[in-house]
C-alpha positions in Angstrom: 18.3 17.0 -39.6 14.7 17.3 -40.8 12.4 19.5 -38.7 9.4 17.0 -37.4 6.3 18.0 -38.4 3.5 19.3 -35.2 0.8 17.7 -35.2 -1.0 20.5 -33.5 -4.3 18.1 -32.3 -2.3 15.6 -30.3 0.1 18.7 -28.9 -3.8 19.5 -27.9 -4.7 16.0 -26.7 -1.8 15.5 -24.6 -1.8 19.0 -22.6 -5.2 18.3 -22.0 -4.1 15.1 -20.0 -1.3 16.7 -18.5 -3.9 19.3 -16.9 -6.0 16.4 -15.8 -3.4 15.4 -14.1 -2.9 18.3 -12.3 -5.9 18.2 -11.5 -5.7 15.4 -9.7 -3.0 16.8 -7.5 -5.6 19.1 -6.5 -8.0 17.0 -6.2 -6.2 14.6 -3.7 -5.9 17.8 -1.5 -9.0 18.6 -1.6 -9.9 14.7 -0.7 -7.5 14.6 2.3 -9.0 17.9 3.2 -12.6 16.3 3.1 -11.6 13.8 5.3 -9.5 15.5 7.9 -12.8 17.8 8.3 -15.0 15.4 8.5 -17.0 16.6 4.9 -18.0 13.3 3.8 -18.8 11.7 6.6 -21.3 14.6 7.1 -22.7 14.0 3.4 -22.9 10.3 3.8 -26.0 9.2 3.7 -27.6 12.2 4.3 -28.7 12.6 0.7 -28.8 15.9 -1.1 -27.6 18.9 1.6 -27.3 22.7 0.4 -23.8 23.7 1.2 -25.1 25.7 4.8 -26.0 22.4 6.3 -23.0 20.1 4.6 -20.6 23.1 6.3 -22.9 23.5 9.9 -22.7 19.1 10.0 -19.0 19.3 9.9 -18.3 22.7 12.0 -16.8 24.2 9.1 -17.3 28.0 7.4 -20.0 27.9 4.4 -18.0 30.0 2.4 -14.7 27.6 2.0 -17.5 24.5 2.0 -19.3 25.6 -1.1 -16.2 25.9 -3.1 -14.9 22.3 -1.9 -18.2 21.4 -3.0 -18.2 23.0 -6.5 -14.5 21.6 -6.9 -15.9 17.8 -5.7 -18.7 17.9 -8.2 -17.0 19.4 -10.9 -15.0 16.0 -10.8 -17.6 14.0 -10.3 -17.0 12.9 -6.9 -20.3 14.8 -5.3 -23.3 14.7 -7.4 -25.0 18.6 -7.9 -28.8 19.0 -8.0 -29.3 22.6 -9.7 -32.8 22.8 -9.1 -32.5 22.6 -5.5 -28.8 24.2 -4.9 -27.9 20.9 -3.4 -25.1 18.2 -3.5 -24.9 14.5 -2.3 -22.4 12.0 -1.9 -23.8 8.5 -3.2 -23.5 5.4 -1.2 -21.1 3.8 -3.9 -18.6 7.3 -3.4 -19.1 6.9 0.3 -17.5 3.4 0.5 -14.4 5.1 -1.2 -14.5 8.6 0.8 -16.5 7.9 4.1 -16.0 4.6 5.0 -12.8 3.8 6.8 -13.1 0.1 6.9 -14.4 -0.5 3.5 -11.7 -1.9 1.3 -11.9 0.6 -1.7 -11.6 4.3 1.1 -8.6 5.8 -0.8 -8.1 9.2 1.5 -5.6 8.1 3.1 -3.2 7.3 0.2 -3.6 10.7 -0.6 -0.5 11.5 2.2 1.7 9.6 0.2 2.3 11.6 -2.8 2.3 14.4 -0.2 5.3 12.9 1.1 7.2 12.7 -2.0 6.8 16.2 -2.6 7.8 17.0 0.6 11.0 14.7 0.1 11.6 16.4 -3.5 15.2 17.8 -2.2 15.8 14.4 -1.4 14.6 12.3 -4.5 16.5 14.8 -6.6 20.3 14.1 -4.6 19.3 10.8 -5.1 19.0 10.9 -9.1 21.8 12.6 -9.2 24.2 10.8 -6.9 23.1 7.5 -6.9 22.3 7.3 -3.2 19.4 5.6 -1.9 16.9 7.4 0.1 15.9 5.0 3.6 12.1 4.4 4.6 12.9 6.2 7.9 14.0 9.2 6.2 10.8 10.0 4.3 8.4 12.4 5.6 6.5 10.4 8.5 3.5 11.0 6.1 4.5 8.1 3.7 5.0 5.2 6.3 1.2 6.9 7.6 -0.1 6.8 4.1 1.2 3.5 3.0 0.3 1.6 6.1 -3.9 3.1 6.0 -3.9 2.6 2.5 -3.1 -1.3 2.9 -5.0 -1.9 5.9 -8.6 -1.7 4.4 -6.8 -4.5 0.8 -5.5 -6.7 3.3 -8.8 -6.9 5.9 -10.6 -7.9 2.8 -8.4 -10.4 1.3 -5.4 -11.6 3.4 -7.7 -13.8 5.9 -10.7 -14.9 3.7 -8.6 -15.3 0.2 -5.2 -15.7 0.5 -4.7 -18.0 3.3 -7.0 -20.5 2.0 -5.6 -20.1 -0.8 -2.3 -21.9 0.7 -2.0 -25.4 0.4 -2.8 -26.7 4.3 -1.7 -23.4 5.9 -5.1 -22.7 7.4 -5.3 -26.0 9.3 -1.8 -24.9 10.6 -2.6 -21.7 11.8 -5.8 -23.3 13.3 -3.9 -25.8 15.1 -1.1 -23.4 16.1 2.4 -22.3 15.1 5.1 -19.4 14.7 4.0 -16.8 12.2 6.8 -14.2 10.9 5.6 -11.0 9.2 8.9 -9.4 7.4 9.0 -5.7 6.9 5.9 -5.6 8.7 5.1 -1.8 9.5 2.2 -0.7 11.5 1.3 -4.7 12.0 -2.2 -4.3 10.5 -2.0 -7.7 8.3 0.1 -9.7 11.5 -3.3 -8.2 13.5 -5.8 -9.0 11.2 -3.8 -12.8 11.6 -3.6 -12.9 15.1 -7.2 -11.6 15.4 -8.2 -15.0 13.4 -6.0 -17.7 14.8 -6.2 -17.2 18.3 -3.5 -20.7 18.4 -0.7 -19.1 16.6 1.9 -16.7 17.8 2.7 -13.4 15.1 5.7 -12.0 15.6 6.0 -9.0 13.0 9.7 -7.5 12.0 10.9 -4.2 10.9 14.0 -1.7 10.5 11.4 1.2 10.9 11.3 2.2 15.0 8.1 4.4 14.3 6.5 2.1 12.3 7.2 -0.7 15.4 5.6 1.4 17.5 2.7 2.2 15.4 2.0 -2.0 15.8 2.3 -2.2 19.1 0.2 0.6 19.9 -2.4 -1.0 17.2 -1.4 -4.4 19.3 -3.0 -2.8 22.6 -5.7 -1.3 21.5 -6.6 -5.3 20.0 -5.9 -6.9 23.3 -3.4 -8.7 21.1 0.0 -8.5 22.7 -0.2 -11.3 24.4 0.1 -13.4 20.5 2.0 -10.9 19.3 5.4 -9.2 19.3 7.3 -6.1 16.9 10.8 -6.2 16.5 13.7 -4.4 15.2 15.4 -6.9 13.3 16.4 -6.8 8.9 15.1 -9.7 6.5 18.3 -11.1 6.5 18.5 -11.2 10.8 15.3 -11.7 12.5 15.6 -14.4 15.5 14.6 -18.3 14.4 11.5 -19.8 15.8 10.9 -22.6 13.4 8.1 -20.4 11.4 5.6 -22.5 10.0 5.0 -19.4 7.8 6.8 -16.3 6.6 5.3 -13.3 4.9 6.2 -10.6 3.2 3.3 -8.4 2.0 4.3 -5.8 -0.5 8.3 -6.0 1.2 10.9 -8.1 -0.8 11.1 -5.7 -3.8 11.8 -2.8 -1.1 14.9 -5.1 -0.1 18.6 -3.9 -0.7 19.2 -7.9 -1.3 15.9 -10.2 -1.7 18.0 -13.3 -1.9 19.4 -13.1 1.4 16.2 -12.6 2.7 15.0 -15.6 0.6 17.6 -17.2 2.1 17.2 -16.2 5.3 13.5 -17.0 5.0 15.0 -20.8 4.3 17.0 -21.4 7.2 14.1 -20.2 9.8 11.1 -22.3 8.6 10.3 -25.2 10.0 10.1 -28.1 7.5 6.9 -28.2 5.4 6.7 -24.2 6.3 5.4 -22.0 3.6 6.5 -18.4 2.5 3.5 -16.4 1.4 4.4 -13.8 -0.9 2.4 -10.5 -2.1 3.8 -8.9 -4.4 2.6 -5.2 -6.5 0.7 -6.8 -9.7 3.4 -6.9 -12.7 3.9 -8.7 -16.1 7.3 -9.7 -17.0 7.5 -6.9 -19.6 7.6 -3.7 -19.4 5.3 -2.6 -22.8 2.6 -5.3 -20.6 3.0 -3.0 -17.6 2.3 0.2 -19.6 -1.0 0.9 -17.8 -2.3 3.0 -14.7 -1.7 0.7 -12.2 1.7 0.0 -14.2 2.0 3.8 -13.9 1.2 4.2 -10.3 3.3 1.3 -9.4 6.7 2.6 -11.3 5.9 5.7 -9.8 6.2 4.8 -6.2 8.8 2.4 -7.3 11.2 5.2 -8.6 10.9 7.0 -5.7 10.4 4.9 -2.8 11.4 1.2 -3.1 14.1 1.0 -5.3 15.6 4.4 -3.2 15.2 2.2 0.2 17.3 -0.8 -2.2 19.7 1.2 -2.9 19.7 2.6 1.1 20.6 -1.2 2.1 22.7 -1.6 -0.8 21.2 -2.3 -3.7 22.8 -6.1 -4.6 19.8 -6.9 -6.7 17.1 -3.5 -6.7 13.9 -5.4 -8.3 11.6 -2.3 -8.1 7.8 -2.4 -7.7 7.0 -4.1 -11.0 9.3 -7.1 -10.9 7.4 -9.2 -12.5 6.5 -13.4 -11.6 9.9 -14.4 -13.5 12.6 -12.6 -11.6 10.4 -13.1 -8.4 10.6 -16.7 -8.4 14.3 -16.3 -9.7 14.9 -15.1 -6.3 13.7 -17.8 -4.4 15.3 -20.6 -6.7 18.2 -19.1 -6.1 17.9 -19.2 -2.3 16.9 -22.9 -2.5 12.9 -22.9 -2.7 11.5 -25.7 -5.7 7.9 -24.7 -5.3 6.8 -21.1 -6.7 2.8 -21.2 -7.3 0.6 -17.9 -8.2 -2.1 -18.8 -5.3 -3.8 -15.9 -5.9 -4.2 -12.2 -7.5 -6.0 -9.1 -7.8 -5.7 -6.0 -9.9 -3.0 -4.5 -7.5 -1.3 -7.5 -6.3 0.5 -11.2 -6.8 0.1 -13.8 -4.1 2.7 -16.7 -4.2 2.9 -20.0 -2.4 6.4 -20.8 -1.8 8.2 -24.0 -0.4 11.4 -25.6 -0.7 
């Protein structure tokens, strides 16, 4: 065989960007760091601060302060003003480090890949074996992670985009009827719909026990558990109260067999009821998926959803990047005729569904 030829600029190139991503590990812990401390939220705001009064704000020692600070604006996250020693965190970087409730704060998602590194003995029996890996056995910082890191995408969009978006559905909810949330975690989207349509009744489903408890602690603290209930109960199992709408936000490709829970989904909605599907953004290719949300995506695919498929035993594993075409080949399959893109943004697919 003929010895390839280096190319000793792109061996260069790409090192360089396998270091920058390294440097993003570090960077995320510096980020949760800055959060759990309270860094930013002393910064924001404020304008520039030397790094005495961003470390006396947040009850922190100077010494570590002024190094997280160096590290932040050395990636541009903190801007440094030489002149006067100082740094500042902008108002546009606040909305994505400061501000919990803004749709764009990221921190949190930060305890996600902490998870998987945590889980690494795990990940790596499963790769080998062929066994799946269950949501409740990760490291209780991914449900945590994945949950905050939701919350904020769904506030902005779930209530004021994608239910209009439906065909009639928000008149229903108006007027009142049975909402089921499948796979629903800590409850934040069944909240943010119960908080809106004070007529309907939510009732949110999961396999996760923490997670369940998570929502109905989130439940209390909303005064909402009256309109609400969190159940243990599969996709394929949860009790039938004639839903005028099922959801499943960011769940069916996590499912060890999305048909049956298509099909399930079928026999539990009351006629003229509506699935709402929301879905991880996807082409039906992969070379139209080889981007970094693409990359993000098959990341957490590899080693969280299609594990949890293969966990409840992987009859049809469709991974985070599924695309619209094996989606909907699901649902015809269970008996739905009606599969519409409603509505989309650079991180997720929202379907209208009907029989």
């Amino acid at each position: 065989m003929d010895t390839p030829v280096i190319d000793a600029a792109k061996v260069e190139a790409f090192a360089m960007r396998a270091i920058g991503d390294i440097t993003a590990g570090y960077t995320g812990v510096l980020v949760s760091l800055g959060h759990q401390l309270g860094l930013y939220q002393a910064m924001a705001g404020a304008g520039p601060l030397s790094a005495k009064e961003v470390a006396r704000r947040a009850g922190c020692a100077e010494r570590y302060v002024r190094e997280w600070l160096n590290a932040q604006a050395a990636g541009g996250y903190l801007g440094y003003h030489a002149v006067s020693d100082t740094y500042e965190l902008v108002p546009e970087h606040a909305l994505v480090l400061a501000d919990e409730d803004s749709p764009a704060f990221v921190p949190h998602a930060w305890n996600v890949p902490a998870a998987m590194w945590s889980d690494q003995p795990k990940t790596l029996e499963a790769f080998r074996t062929g066994r799946g890996v269950a949501w409740g056995e990760h490291d209780g910082r991914m449900a945590c992670g994945v949950a905050a890191f939701y919350r904020n995408g769904y506030r902005a969009s779930l209530v004021p985009q994608w239910l209009p978006a439906l065909d009639g559905v928000v008149a229903q909810l108006v007027s009142g009827m049975h909402v089921a949330d499948v796979g629903c975690g800590h409850g934040h989207a069944t909240l943010l719909m119960a908080e809106a349509f004070p007529n309907a009744h939510f009732h949110g489903f999961d396999t996760h026990a923490p997670s369940l408890a998570e929502a109905r602690r989130h439940a209390a603290a909303a005064g909402l558990t009256e309109r609400t209930s969190f159940t243990t109960a599969r996709a394929t199992d949860y009790p039938d109260h004639r839903y005028g709408l099922i959801c499943f936000f960011d769940t069916l490709h996590d499912l060890g067999d999305p048909v049956a829970a298509a099909e399930h989904a079928a026999a539990t909605l009351a006629p003229g009821g509506t699935v709402l599907l929301v879905e991880p953004f996807a082409h039906d290719r992969v070379e139209d998926n080889l981007s970094p949300v693409g990359q993000l995506y098959y990341s957490g695919s590899a080693l969280i959803c299609c594990a949890h498929a293969v966990s409840e035993g992987g009859r049809l594993v469709l991974g985070a990047q599924a695309g619209p075409k094996r989606l909907a080949d699901v649902f015809r399959k269970a008996g739905f005729t009606h599969f519409r893109r409603a509505a989309q943004t650079p991180f997720n697919l929202i379907y209208e569904i009907r029989r």
